[in-house]
C-alpha positions in Angstrom: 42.6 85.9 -48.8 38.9 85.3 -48.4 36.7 86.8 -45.7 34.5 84.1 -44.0 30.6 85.3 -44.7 29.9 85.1 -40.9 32.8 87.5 -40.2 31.6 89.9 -43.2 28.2 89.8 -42.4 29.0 90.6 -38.4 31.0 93.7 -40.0 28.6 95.1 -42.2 25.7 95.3 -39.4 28.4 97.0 -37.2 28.5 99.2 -40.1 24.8 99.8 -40.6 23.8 100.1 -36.8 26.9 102.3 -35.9 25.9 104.6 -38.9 22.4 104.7 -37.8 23.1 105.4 -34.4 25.4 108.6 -35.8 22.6 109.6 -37.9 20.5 109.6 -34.6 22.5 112.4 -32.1 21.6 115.9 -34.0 17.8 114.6 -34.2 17.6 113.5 -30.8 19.5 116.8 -29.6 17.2 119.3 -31.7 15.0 120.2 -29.5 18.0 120.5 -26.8 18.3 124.3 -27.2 15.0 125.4 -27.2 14.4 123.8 -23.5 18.1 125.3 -23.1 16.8 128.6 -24.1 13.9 128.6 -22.6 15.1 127.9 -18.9 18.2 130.7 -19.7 15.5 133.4 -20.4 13.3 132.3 -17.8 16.0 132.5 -14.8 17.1 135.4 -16.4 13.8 137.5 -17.1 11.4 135.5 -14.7 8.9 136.0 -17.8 8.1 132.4 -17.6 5.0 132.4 -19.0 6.2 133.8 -22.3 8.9 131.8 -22.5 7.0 128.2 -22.0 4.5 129.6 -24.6 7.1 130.0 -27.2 9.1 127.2 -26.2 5.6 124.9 -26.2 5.2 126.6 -29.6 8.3 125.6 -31.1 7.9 121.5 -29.4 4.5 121.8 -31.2 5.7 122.6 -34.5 9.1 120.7 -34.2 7.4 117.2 -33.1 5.8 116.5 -36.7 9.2 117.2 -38.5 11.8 115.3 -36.0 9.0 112.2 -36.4 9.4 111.9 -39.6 13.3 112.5 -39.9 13.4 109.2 -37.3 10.7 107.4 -39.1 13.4 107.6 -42.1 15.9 107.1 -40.4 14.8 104.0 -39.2 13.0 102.5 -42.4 16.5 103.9 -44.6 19.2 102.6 -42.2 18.3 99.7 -40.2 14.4 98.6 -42.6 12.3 99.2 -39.7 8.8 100.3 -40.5 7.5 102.5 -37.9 3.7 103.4 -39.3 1.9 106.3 -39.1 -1.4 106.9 -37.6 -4.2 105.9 -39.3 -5.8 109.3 -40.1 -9.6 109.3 -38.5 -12.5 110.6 -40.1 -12.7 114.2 -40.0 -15.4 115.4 -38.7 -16.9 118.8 -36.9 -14.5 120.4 -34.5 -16.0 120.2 -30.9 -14.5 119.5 -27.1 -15.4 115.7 -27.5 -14.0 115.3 -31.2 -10.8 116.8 -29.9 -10.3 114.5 -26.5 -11.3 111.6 -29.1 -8.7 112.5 -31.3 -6.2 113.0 -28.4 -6.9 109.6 -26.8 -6.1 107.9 -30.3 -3.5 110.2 -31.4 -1.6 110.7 -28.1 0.9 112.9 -28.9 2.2 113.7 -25.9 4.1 110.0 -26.5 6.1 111.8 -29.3 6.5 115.1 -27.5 8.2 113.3 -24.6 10.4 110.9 -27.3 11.7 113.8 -28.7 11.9 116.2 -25.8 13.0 114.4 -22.5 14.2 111.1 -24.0 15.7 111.9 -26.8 18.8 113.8 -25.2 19.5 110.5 -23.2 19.4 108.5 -26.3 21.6 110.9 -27.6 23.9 110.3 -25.3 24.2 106.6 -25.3 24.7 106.8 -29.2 27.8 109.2 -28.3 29.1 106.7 -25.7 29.0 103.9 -28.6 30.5 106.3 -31.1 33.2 106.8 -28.9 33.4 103.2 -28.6 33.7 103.1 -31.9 36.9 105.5 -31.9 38.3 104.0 -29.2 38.7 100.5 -31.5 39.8 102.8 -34.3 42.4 104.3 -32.3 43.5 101.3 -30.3 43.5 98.9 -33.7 45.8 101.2 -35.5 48.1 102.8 -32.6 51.2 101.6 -34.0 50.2 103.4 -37.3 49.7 106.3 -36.3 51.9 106.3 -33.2 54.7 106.7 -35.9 53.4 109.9 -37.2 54.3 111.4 -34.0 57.7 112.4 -33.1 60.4 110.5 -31.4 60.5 112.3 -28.5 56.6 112.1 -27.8 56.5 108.3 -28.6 59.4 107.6 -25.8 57.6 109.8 -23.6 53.9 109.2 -23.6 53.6 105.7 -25.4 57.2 103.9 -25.4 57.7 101.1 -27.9 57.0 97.9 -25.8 54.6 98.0 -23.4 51.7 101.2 -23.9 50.9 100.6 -27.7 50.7 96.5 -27.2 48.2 97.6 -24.3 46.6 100.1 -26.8 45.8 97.7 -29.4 44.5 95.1 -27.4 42.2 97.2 -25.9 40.9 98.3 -29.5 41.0 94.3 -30.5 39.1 93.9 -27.2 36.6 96.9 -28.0 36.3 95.6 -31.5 35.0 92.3 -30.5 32.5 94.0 -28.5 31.5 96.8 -30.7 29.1 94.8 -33.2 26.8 93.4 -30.4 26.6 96.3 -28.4 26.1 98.8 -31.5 23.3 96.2 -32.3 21.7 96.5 -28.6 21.4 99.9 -28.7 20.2 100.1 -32.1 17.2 97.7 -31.5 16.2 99.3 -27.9 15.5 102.9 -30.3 13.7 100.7 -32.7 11.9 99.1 -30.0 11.1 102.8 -28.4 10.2 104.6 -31.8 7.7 101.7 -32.1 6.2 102.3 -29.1 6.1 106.2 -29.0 6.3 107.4 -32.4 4.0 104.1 -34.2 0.3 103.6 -33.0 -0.4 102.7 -30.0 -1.4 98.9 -28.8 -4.8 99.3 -28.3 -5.1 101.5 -32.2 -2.9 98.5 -34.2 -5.9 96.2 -32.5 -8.5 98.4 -33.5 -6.9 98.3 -37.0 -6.4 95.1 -36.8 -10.3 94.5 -36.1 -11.3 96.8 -39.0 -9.0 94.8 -41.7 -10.7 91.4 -40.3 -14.2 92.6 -41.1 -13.8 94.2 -44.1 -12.3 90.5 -44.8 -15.2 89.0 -43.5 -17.7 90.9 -45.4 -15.4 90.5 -48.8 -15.8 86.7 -48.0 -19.4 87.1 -47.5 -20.1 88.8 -50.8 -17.7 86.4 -52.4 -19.8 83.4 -51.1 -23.2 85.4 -51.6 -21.7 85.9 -55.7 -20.5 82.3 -55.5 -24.3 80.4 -54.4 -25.6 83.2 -57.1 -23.9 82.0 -59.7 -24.4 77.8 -58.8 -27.9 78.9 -59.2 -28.0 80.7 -62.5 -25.7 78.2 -64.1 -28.6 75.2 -62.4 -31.4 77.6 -63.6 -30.8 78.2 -67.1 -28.3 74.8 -67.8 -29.8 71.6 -65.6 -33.3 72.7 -65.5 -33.5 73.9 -68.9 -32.4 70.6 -70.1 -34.8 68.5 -67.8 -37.5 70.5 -69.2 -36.5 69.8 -72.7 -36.6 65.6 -71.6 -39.8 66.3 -70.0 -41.1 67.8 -72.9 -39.6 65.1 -75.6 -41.3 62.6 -73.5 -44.7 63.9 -73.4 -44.9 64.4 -77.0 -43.6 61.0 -77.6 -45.9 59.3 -75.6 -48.8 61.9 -77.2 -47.7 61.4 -80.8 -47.0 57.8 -80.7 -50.3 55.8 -80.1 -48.8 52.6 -81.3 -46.2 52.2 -78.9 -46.2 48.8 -76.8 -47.5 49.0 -73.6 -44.0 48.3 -72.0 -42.4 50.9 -73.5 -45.7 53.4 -73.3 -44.4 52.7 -69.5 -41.5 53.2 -69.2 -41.9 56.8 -71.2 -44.4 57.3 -68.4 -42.2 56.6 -65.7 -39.3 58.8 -67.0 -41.7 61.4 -67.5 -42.9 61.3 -64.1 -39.5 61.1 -62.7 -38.1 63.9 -65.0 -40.9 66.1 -63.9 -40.3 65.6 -60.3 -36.5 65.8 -60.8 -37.6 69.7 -62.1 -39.7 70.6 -58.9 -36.6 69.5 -56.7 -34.4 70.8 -58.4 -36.9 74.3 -58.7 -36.4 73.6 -54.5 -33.3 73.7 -54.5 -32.3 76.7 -56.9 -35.3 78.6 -54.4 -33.1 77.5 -51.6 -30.1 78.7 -53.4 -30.8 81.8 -54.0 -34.6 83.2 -54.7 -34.8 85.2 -57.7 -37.4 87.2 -56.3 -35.3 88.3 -53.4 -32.7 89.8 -55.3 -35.4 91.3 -57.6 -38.1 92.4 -55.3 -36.5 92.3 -51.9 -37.5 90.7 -48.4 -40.7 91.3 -48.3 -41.9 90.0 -51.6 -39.5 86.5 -51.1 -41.0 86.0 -47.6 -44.4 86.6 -49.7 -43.3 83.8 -52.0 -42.5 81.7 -48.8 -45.4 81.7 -46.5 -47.3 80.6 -49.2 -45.7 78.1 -50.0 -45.4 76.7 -46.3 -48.0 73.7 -45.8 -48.8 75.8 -42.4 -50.5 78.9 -42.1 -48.1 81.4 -41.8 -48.7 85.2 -40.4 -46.4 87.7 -41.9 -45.7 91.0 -41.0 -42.7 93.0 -42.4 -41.6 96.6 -41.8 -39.2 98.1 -43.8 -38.0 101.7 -44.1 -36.0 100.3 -47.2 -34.2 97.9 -48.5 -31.4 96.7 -46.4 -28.3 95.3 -47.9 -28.3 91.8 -50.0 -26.1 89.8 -47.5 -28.2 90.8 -44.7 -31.3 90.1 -46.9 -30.2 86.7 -47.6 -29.2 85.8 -44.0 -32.9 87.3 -43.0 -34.2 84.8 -45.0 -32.9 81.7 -44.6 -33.1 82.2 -41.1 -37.1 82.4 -41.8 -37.4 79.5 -44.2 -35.1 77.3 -42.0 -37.1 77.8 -38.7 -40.5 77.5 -41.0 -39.1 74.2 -42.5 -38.0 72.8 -38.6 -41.7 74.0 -37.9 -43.2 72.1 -40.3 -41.4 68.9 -40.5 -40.2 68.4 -36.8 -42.8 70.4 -34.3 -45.8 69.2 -35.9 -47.0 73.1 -36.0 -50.5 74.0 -36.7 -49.5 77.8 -37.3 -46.8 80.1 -37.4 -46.0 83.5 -36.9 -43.2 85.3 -38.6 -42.3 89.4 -37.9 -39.5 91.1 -39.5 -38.7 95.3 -38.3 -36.1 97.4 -38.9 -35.1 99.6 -35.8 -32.3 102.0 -36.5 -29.5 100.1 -37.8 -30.7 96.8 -36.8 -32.8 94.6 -38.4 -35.2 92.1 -35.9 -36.2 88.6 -37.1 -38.8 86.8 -35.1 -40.4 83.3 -36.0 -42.8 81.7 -33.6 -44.8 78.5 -34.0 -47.3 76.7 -31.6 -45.4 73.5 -32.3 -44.0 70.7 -29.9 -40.6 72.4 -29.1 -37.5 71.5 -27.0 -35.5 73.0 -30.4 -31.8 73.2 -29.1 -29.1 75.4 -31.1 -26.5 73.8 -29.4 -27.2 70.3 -30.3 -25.7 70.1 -33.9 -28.7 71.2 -35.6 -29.9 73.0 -38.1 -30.1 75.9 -35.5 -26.5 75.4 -35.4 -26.2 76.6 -38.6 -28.3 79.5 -38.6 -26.3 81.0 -35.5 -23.4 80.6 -37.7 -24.7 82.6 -40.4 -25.8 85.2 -38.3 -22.8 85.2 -36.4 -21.1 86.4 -39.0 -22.7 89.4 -39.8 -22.0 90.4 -35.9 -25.6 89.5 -35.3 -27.5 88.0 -32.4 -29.2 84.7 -32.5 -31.7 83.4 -29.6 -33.7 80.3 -29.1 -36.3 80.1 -26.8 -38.6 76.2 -27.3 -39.3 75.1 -23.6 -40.7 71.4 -24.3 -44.2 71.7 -25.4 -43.7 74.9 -27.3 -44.0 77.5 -28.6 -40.9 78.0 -30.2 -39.5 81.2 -30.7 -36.3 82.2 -33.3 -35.0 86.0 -32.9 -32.2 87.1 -34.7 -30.8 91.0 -34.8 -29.0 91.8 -37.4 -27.1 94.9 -38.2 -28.0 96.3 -41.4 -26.4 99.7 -41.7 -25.0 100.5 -44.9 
């Protein structure tokens, strides 16, 4: 005879949730006598302040135990995962540290899951156990109804009309004994989540923290990424540009004799390769400057307002070097608002600070040009609050028609 998979698989869970809600009563009842204790002496002595010390003592130390005996017992019987708490960085013991660690930890949560609710869940899982019996009992009465004499089975059961009634109140408690094992089962796991796992507001917080270590991982891998593009354009692409450049200079040097169409046409693919190598030396600056990586900030913006058509003032103050993402993102913001200066305001000069305060690093470009810049049109700007954006930063634009313009963007820059 074969079992039907739905029928076997509706057993087996009654199985698993009625063991696990067994496995539950002597945890959820271990704390019972020591509150038992404690109110006998203190009616009996009137001591109570002894007795709620030691009683308090003994909740203290029992808590961390009776968590971990349900946190198996859940993740073993039924595979729910209730975490831990993230441990916090330790740090110097003081009144503050400790209401810090109180607010996160909150384990008054667990104290009152083991000590007040834990008797009621207790007894619930003993009502279903009993359930449970009951079934038993009822399923097989005419078993074990024969075991008992004749006498008592006349008496107290009779042949044709208790043990019918017995049985199909066991078949009838037997229907009902997988779903309601399974109720009770997930309402613990729902309440062990709440009390014994982090609280909502400490999973979001983790949550937060996993997302920008993410975002910084993404960051660096982008930041390694535009690195590598330019390395591989540096010393591949432009090194072979240079070598056609090169070819074709000496062949129009070393070959006097050549017809004039052809002298030419070496000329014009000169020309062209030469100018192919200063955009394509624009484009591996854009990339990624060298000299940023080598020299830091203050010696790429160097590099940059001098090569700026406009006259650019340029002050930077640094107590050190910040870190490379936050360099690059500095940058860019300062060569994109130089290049919107010089191409689209018609600027005449520009100004360009850069100041670490704290843990924050403040970028300011100003230019005397036509303005009415808008970050919020599609832009370039557009762009640039992006990238700063995702560094947590701030990004402002202030270029009232008529100028002067004004970029500022805060970045933190804490290692």
């Amino acid at each position: 005879m074969t079992i039907p998979a739905g029928l076997r698989r509706t057993v087996l869970r009654a199985q698993r949730d009625t063991g696990f809600l067994a496995a539950g009563v002597l945890p959820h009842l271990a704390l019972v006598p020591v509150w038992a204790w404690a109110a006998a002496t203190t009616a009996r002595t009137g001591n109570w302040l002894l007795t709620v010390s030691m009683s308090a003592a003994l909740v203290l130390l029992g808590t961390p135990v009776l968590t971990a005996v349900q946190r198996a017992r859940h993740r073993v019987l039924i595979g729910v995962d209730v975490p831990r708490l993230t441990p916090a960085a330790r740090e110097q013991w003081t009144w503050g540290s400790t209401a810090r660690w109180l607010a996160v930890t909150r384990p008054w949560r667990k104290i009152g899951y083991h000590l007040l609710l834990g008797p009621l869940l207790a007894l619930l899982e003993l009502l279903v156990l009993a359930v449970a019996a009951a079934c038993l009992a009822g399923v097989i009465a005419y078993a074990w109804s024969w075991a008992l004499p004749t006498g008592i089975r006349r008496d107290w059961f009779g042949y044709l009309t208790q043990l019918p009634a017995y049985a199909a109140a066991g078949l009838l408690l037997l229907c009902v004994l997988p779903w309601t094992a399974r109720a009770v089962a997930r309402a613990e796991a729902r309440l062990a989540l709440g009390l014994l796992g982090p609280s909502r507001a400490q999973r979001l917080q983790e949550r937060v923290d996993q997302l920008a270590v993410s975002r910084t991982d993404l960051i660096e891998a982008v930041d390694a990424e535009r690195r590598r593009i330019e390395r591989d354009l540096h010393d591949g692409t432009q090194q072979r540009l240079v070598s056609l450049a090169v070819n074709l200079g000496l062949a129009m040097a070393t070959r006097p004799d050549l017809p004039s169409d052809a002298r030419e046409v070496i000329a014009r693919a000169h020309l062209e390769a030469k100018e192919a190598i200063a955009e394509l030396n624009d484009l591996v600056r854009g990339l990624h400057p060298a000299v940023l990586e080598d020299r830091g900030l203050d010696a790429a913006l160097s590099g940059l307002a001098a090569r700026t058509p406009l006259p650019v003032r340029l002050r930077v103050d640094l107590e050190e070097r910040v870190a490379p993402d936050v360099e690059s993102v500095a940058y860019f913001v300062i060569s994109e608002a130089l290049t919107n200066a010089t191409k689209h305001a018609n600027a005449m000069r520009a100004e360009v600070m850069v100041r670490q305060v704290g843990e924050v690093l403040r970028v300011r470009v100003t230019d005397d040009g036509l303005g009415g810049a808008d970050a919020a049109a599609g832009t370039g700007l557009t762009g640039l609050a992006k990238r700063v954006g995702s560094l947590d930063g701030a990004f402002h634009v202030s270029s009232p028609v008529g100028g002067p313009t004004t970029i500022t963007a805060e970045l933190p820059c804490a290692r």
